[in-house]
LOLUMFI-946147 format. One line per 2 residues: number of its first residue (from 1); for each residue z, y, x of C-alpha. Coordinates in steps of 0.5 Angstrom, whole numbers, plus 500, padded with zeros to 3 digits. Example, Ala and Ser with C-alpha at 12.3 -4.5 7.8 and 13.67 -1.06 7.14 Angstrom:
! residues 2
1	516,491,525  514,498,527
END
This chain:
! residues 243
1	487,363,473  480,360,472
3	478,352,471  471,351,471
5	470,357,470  473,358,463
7	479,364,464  486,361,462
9	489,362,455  493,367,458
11	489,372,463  485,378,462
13	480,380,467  479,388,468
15	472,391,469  470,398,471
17	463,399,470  460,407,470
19	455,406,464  459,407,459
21	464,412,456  470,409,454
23	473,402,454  473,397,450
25	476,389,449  473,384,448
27	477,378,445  471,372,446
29	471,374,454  477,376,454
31	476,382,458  477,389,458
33	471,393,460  473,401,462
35	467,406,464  468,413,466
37	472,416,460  471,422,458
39	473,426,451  470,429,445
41	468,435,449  465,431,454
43	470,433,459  473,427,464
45	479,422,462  483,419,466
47	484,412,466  491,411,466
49	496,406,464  497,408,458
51	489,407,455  490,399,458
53	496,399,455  493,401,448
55	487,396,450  491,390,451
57	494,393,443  487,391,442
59	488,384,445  494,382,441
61	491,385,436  486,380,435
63	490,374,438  495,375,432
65	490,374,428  490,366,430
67	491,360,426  489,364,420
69	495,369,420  495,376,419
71	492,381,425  496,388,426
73	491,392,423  492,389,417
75	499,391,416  496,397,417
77	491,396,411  497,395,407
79	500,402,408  494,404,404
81	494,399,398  503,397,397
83	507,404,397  513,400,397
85	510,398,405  509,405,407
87	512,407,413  518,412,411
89	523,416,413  528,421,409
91	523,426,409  517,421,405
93	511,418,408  510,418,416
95	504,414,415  500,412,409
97	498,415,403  499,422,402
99	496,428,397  490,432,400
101	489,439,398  484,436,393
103	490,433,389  487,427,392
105	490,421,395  488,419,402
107	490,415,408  492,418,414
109	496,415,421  500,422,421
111	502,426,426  510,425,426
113	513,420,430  508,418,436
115	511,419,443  506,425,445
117	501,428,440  498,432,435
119	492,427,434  487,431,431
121	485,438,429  484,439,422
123	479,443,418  485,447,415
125	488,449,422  495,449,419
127	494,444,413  495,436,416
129	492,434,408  487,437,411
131	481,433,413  482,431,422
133	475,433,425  477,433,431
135	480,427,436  486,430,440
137	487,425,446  495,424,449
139	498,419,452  501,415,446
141	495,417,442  489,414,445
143	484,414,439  487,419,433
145	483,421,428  477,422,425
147	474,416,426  466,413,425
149	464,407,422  461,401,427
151	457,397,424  460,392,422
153	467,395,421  467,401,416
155	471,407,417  477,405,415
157	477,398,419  476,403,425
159	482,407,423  486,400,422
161	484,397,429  486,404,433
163	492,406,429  495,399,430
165	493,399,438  496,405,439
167	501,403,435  503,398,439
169	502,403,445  508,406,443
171	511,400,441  512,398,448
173	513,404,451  519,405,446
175	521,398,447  520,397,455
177	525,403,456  528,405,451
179	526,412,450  519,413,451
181	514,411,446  516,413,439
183	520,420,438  523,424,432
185	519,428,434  513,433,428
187	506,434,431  505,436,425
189	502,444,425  504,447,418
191	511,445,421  514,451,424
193	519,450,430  526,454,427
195	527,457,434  520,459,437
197	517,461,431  511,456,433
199	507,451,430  510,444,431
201	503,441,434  503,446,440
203	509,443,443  512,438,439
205	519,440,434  525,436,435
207	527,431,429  534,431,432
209	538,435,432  543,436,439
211	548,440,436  549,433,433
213	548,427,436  544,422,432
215	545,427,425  537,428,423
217	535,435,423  528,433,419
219	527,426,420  526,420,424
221	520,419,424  519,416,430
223	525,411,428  521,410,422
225	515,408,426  519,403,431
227	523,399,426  516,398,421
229	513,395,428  519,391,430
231	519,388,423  511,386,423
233	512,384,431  517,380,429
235	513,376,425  508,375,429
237	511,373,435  515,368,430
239	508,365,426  504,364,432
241	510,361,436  510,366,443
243	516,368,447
END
């Protein structure tokens, strides 16, 4: 509600304009304003539930930054400075620092464990230690990479400020049913789908296997993902007090 025309603490108004090409929250205002969304080709989005809920990742993103406390994005900053915080699973780093095709060390957000994707294509088609050059866009991956700096924000807090915003996309998603969100699944396109013979980012390849109920076949990347959420989440909720 509003009173005295300042919108109360816990209410978050949606604007659709049509001059603009994406949405975008702002936390002073405490609004979401969505234009016409479109894609990296210029086709038409459509503004689903999903790219709200990614936006309210945004919200809280910013409002768990109150009272001098450690926003989302910035344990996304950590997985590119403390290995000991990466995000793992039994077949090594989901999201993080990885070896690039120049034997250097590069950050990137991954492509196993989200609910649908691949997020990105990369200059080497089959090789995620690639370079991602163009933005792929699905459900649980609403802003993949590659990413532009904003001034101020450089690259790297662009990066930082959409992982964690789709991050807690599938946070919710896995939380509120269970089973959507995050998957043990591989986008990756140099993994090879055992059965089909295709390469995992056509249709995603099943970290699980069902021949075995709760045995990893791969890995569980999207378990991975989901219990490094839930620990930061967790202490979020604890320090800023909500319920």
């Amino acid at each position: 509600m509003e009173e005295n025309g300042i919108r109360d603490q816990g209410e978050i108004e949606l604007i659709r304009v049509n001059n603009r090409p994406n949405c975008v929250a702002d936390n002073n205002t405490r609004t979401i304003t969505c234009g016409n969304l479109v894609d990296y080709q210029g086709q038409p989005r459509s503004l689903t539930h999903y790219v709200l809920t990614h936006e309210f990742g945004h919200v809280f993103d910013n409002q768990s930054a109150r009272n001098g406390n450690i926003p989302l994005r910035d344990y996304l900053q950590q997985t590119r400075v403390n290995t000991s915080d990466i995000t793992t699973d039994i077949r090594g780093p989901v999201m993080g620092n990885f070896i690039n095709n120049n034997s250097q060390i590069v950050w990137r957000r991954g492509e196993r464990g989200w609910g649908s994707g691949p997020g990105s294509i990369y200059d080497q088609a089959h090789d995620i230690n690639g370079s991602p050059i163009v933005q792929v866009f699905t459900d649980y991956q609403q802003n993949p990479a590659p990413y532009q700096p904003d001034p101020p924000r450089t690259v790297e807090q662009v990066a930082n400020e959409e992982t964690a915003a789709d991050m807690f996309l599938n946070w919710v998603y896995r939380r509120a049913t269970g089973s959507s969100g995050f998957q043990n699944r591989t986008w990756k396109p140099n993994d090879i789908d055992p059965g089909s013979s295709l390469a995992c980012n056509t249709t995603g390849c099943s970290e699980t296997n069902p021949a075995q109920p709760g045995v990893t076949l791969l890995g569980a990347s999207g378990d991975a993902r989901f219990a490094w959420m839930n620990t930061r989440m967790t202490y979020i909720f604890t320090v800023q007090g909500w319920h």
